[in-house]
TIVODO-789402 format. One line per field, with one value per atom (N, C-alpha, C, O): residue in three letters; atom name; x, y, z; residue number from 0. Coordinates in nm, 2 decimals. Example, Ala and Ser with C-alpha at 12.3 -4.5 7.8 and 13.67 -1.06 7.14 Angstrom:
<sites>
aa	c(ALA/ALA/ALA/ALA/SER/SER/SER/SER)
at	c(N/CA/C/O/N/CA/C/O)
x	c(1.32/1.23/1.32/1.42/1.28/1.37/1.29/1.34)
y	c(-0.57/-0.45/-0.33/-0.33/-0.22/-0.11/0.00/0.11)
z	c(0.78/0.78/0.78/0.85/0.71/0.71/0.79/0.80)
i	c(0/0/0/0/1/1/1/1)
</sites>
This chain:
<sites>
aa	c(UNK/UNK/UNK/UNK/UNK/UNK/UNK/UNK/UNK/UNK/UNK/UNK/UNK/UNK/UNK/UNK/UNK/UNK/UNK/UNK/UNK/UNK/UNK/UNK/UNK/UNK/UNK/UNK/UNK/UNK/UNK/UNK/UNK/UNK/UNK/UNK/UNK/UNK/UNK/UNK/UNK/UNK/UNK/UNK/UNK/UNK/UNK/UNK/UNK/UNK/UNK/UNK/UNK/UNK/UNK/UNK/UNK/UNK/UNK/UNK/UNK/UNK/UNK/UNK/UNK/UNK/UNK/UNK/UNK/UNK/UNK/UNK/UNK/UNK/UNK/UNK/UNK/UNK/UNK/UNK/UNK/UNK/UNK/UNK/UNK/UNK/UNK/UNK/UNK/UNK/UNK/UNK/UNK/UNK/UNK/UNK/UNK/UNK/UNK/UNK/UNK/UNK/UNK/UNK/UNK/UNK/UNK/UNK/UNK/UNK/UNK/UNK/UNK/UNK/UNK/UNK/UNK/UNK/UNK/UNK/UNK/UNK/UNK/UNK/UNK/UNK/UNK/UNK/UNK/UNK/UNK/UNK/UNK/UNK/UNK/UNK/UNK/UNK/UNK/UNK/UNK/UNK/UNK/UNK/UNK/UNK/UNK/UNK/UNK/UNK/UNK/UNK/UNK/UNK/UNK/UNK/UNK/UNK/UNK/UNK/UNK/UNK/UNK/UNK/UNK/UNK/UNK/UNK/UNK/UNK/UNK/UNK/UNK/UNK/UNK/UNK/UNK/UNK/UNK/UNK/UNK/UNK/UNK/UNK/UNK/UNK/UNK/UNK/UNK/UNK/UNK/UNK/UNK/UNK/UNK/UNK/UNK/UNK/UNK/UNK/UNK/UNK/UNK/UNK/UNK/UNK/UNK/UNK/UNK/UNK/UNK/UNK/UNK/UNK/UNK/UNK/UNK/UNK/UNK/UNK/UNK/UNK/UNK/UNK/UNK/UNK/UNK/UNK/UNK/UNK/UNK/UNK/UNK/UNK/UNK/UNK/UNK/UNK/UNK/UNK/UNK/UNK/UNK/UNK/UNK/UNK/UNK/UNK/UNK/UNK/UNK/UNK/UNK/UNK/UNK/UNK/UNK/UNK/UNK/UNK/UNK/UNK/UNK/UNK/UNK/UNK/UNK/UNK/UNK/UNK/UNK/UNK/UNK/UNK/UNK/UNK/UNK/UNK/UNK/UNK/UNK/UNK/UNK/UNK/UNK/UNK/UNK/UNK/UNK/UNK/UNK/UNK/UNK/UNK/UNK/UNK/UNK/UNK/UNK/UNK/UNK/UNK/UNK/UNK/UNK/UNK/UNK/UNK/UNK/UNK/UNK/UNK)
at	c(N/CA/C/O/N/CA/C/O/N/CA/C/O/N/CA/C/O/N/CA/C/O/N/CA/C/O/N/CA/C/O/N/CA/C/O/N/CA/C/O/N/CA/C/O/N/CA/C/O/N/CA/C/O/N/CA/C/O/N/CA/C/O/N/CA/C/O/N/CA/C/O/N/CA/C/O/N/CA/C/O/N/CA/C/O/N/CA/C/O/N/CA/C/O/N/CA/C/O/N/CA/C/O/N/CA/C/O/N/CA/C/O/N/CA/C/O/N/CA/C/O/N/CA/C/O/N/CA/C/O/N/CA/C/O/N/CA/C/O/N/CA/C/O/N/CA/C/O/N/CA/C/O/N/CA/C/O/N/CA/C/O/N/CA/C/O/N/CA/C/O/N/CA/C/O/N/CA/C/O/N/CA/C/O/N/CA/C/O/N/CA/C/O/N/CA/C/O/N/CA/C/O/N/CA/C/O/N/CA/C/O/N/CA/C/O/N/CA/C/O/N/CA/C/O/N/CA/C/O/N/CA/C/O/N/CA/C/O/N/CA/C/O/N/CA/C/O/N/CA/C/O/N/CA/C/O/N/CA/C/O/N/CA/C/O/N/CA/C/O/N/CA/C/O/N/CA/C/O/N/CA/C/O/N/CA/C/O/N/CA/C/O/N/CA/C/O/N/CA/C/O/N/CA/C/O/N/CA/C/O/N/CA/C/O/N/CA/C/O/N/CA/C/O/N/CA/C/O/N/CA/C/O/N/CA/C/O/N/CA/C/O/N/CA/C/O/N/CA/C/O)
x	c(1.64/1.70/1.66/1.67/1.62/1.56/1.71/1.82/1.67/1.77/1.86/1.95/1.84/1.87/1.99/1.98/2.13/2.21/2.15/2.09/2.17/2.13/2.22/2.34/2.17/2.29/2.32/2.27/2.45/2.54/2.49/2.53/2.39/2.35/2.21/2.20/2.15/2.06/2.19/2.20/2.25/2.34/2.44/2.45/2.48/2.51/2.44/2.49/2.30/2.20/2.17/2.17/2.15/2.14/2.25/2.23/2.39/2.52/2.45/2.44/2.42/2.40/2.35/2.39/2.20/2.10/2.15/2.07/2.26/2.28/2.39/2.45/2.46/2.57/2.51/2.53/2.39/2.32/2.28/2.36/2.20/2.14/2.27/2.29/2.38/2.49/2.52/2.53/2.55/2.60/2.49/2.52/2.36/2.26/2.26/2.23/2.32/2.33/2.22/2.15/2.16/2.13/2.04/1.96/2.06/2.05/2.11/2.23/2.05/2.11/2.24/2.27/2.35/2.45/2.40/2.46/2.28/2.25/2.21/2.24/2.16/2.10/2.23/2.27/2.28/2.38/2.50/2.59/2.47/2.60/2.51/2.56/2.37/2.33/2.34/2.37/2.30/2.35/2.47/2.47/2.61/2.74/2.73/2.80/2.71/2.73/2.65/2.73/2.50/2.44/2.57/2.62/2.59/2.66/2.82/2.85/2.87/2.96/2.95/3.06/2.84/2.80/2.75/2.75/2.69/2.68/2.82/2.76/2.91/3.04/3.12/3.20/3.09/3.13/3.09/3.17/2.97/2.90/2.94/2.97/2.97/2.98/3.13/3.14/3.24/3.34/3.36/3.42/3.32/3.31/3.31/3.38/3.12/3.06/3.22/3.26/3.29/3.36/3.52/3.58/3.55/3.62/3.61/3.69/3.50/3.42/3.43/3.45/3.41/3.39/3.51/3.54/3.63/3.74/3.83/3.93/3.76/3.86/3.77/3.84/3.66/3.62/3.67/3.67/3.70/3.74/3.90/3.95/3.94/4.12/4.13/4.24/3.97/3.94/3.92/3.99/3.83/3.87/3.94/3.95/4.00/4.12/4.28/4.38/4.30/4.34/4.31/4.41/4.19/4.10/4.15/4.17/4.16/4.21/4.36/4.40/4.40/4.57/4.51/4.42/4.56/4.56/4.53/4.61/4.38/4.34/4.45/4.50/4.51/4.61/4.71/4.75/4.76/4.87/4.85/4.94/4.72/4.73/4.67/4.66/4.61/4.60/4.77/4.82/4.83/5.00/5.05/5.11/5.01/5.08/5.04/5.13/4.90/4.82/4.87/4.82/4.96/4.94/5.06/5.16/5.09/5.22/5.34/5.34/5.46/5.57/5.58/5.52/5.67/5.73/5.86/5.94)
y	c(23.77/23.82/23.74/23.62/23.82/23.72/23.68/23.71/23.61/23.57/23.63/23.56/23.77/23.90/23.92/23.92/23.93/24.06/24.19/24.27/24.19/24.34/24.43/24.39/24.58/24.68/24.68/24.63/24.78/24.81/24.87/24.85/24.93/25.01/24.88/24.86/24.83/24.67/24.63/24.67/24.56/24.49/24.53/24.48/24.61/24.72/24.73/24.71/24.77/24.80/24.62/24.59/24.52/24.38/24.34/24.26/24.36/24.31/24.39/24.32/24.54/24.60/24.53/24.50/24.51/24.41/24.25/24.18/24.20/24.05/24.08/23.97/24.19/24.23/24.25/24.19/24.36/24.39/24.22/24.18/24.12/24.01/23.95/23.93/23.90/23.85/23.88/23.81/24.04/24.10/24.09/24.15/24.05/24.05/23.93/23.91/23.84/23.64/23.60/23.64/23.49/23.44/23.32/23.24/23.33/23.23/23.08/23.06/22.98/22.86/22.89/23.00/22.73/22.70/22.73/22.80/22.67/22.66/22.81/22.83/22.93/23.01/23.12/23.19/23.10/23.18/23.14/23.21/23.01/23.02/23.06/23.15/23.05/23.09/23.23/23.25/23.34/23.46/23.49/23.57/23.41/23.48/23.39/23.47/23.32/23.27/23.38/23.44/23.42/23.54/23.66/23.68/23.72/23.77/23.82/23.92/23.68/23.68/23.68/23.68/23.67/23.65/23.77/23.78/23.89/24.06/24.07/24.14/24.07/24.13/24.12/24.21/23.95/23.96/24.05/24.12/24.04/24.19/24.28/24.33/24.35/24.45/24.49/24.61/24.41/24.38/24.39/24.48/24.31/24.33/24.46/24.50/24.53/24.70/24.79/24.88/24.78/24.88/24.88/24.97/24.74/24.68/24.72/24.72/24.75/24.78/24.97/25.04/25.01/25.18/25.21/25.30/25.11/25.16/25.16/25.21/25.10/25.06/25.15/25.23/25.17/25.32/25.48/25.57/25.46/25.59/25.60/25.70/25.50/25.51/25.52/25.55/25.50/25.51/25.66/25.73/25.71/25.89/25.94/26.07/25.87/26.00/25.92/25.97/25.85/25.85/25.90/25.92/25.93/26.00/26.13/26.20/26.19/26.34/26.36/26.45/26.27/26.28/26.28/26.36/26.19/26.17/26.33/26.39/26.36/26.50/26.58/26.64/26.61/26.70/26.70/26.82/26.64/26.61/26.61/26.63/26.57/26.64/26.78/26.82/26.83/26.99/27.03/27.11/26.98/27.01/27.04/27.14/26.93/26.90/27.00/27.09/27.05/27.09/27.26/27.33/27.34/27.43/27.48/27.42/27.60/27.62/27.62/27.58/27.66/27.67/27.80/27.90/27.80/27.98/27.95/28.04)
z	c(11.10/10.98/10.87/10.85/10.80/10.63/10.53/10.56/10.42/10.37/10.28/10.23/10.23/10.19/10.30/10.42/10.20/10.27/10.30/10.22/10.49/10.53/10.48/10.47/10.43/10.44/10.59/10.69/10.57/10.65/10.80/10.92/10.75/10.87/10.94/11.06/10.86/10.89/10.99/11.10/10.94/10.99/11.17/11.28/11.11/11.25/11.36/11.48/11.32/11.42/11.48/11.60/11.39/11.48/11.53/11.63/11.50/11.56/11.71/11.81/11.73/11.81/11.95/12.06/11.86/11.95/11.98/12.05/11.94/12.02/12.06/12.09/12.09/12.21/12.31/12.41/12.31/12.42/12.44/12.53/12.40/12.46/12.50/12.62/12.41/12.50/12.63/12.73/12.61/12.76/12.84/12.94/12.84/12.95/13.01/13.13/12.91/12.99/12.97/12.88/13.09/13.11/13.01/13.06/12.88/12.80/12.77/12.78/12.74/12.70/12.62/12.58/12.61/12.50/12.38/12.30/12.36/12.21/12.17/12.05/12.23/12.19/12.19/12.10/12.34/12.27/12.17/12.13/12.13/12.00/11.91/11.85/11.85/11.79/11.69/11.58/11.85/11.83/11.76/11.67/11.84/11.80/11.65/11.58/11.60/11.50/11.39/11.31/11.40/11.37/11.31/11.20/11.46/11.47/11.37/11.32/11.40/11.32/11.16/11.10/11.09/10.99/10.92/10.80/11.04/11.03/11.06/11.15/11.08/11.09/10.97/10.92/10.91/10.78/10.69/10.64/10.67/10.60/10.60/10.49/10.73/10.77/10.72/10.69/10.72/10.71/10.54/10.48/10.50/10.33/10.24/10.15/10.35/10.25/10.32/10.25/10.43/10.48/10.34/10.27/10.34/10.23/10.06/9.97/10.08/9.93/9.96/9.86/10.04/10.05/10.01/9.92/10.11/10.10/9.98/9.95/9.93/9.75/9.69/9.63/9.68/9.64/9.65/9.58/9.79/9.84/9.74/9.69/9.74/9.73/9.56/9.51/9.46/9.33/9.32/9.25/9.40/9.37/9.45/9.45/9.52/9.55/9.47/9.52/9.38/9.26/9.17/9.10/9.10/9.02/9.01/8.91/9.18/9.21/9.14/9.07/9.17/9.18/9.05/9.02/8.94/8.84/8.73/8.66/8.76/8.70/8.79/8.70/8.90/8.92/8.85/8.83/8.82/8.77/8.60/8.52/8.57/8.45/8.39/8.27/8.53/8.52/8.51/8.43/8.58/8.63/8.47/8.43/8.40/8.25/8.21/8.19/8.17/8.08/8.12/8.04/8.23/8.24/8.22/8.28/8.14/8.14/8.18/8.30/8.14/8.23/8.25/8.19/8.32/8.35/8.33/8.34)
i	c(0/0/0/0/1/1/1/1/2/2/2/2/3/3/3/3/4/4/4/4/5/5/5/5/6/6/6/6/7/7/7/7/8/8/8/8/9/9/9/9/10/10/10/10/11/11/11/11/12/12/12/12/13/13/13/13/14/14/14/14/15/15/15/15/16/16/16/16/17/17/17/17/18/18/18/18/19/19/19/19/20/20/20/20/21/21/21/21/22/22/22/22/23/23/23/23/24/24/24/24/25/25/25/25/26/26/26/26/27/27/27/27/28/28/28/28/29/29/29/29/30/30/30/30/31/31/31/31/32/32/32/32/33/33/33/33/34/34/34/34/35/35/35/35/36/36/36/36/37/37/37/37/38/38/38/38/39/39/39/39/40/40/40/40/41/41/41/41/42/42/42/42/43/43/43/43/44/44/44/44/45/45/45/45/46/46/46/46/47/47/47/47/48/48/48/48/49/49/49/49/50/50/50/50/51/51/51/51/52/52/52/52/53/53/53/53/54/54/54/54/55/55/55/55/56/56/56/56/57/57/57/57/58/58/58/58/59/59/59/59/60/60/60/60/61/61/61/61/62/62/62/62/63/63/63/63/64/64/64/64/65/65/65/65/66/66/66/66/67/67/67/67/68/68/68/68/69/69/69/69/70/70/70/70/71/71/71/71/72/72/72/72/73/73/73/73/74/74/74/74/75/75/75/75/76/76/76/76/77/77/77/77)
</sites>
């Protein structure tokens, strides 16, 4: 992995590849902390863009509300 934050889907796809090498074994101490340290470092990422989508998502669908409600205003009564 270069020193560039991977996107989400970068990131994903290598968490992918050092589960598979964990769950295969047969590696040293040193290599396997390596990995999970890797690892946990794509999760942070990973963990962050999901954090970041979701405060987006929750920006337009307040956005929605907000124009409903002032369509609501804007339209007459009966």
């Amino acid at each position: 992995m270069n020193d560039e934050q991977p996107t989400y889907s970068e990131a994903i796809q290598r968490l992918e590849e050092i589960v598979a090498l964990l769950e295969r074994g047969g590696m040293g101490l040193d290599e396997t902390l390596k990995f999970y340290e890797e690892g946990a470092k794509l999760l942070s990422v990973c963990k962050a863009e999901l954090a970041s989508a979701e405060g987006r998502l929750n920006e337009l669908q307040l956005d929605d509300i907000e124009a409903s409600l002032s369509d609501d205003d804007a339209s007459p009564s009966a």
